[in-house]
N, C-alpha and C positions, 0 to 999 in steps of 0.2 A: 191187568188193565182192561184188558178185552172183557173179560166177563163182568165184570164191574159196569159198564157201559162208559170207561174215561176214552176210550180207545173204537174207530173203527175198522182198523184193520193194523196190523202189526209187520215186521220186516226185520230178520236177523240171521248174521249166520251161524255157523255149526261150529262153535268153540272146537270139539272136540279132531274134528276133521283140518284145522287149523292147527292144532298142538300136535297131532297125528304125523302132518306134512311137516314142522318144522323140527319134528324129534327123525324122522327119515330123512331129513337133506342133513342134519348134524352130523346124524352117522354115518354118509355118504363120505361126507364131507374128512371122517376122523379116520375111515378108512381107504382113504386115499382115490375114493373114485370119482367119476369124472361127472361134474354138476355144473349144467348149464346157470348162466345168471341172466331167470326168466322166472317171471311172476307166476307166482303159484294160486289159481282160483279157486276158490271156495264155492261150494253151493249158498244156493241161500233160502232163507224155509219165508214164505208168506203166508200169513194170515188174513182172511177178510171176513167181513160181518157183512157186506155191504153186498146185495140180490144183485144177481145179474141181470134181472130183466127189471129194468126200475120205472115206473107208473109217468104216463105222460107228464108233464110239465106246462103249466100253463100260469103264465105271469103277466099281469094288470100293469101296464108301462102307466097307465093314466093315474098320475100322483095329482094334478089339479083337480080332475072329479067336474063339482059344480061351479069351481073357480074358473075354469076358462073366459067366461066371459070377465071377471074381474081383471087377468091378464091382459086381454084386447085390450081394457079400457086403461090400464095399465100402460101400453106400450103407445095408444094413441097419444095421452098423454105427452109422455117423454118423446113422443115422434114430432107432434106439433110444438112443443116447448126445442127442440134441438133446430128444426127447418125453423122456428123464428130467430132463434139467435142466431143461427147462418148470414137469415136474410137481413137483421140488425147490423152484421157487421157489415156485408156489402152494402147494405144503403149512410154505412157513416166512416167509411175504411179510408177518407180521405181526413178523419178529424184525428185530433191530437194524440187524444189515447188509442185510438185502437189500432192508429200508427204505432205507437211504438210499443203495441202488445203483437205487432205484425199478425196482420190480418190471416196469411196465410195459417199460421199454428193456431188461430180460433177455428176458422173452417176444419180443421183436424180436430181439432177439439171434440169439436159440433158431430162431426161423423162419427168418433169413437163413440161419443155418448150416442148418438143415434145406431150403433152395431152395439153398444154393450144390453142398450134399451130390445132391440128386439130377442134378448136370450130371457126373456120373460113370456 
């Protein structure tokens, strides 16, 4: 896999050092000698592809580009369309409906959209 390019660095251990230690505690074990019950570790062999000293990094966070100003106009938008329906409902919060739309959860409303509006 590694030489292939599927793989950039590999991790395994040593089959043999593992059959090695379980064929030595059997026989431990069949001639009557005294075998602690403790994990027995294994080496482990690493492979890497991957340099050690690896070339600066340098990444462009700026995914808008020349659209930023399309954003502003975007969010003023949604900022003046949210502070009117704010101010629509206190200036009518005494009439029929928006009584019993209770005035309170429009104003929430209004702010959610006015904080979802400025993740633009």
């Amino acid at each position: 896999l590694l030489s292939q390019g599927y793989a950039d660095g590999l991790v395994g251990q040593l089959p043999f050092q593992m059959g090695q230690d379980v064929a030595s505690t059997l026989y431990k074990l069949k001639n009557d000698a005294d075998v602690k019950s403790e994990i027995l570790g294994t080496n482990l062999i690493e492979i890497l592809r991957v340099p050690l000293v690896l070339p600066q990094l340098n990444v462009d966070y700026n995914y808008l580009g020349s659209l930023t100003i399309l954003g502003y106009i975007l969010f003023a938008i949604v900022a003046i369309l949210a502070i009117g329906c704010c101010s629509w409902t206190f200036l009518n919060r005494n009439a029929r409906v928006v009584k019993a739309s209770q005035p309170m959860f429009l104003y929430l409303l209004c702010m959610g959209v006015l904080i979802f509006g400025s993740t633009i």
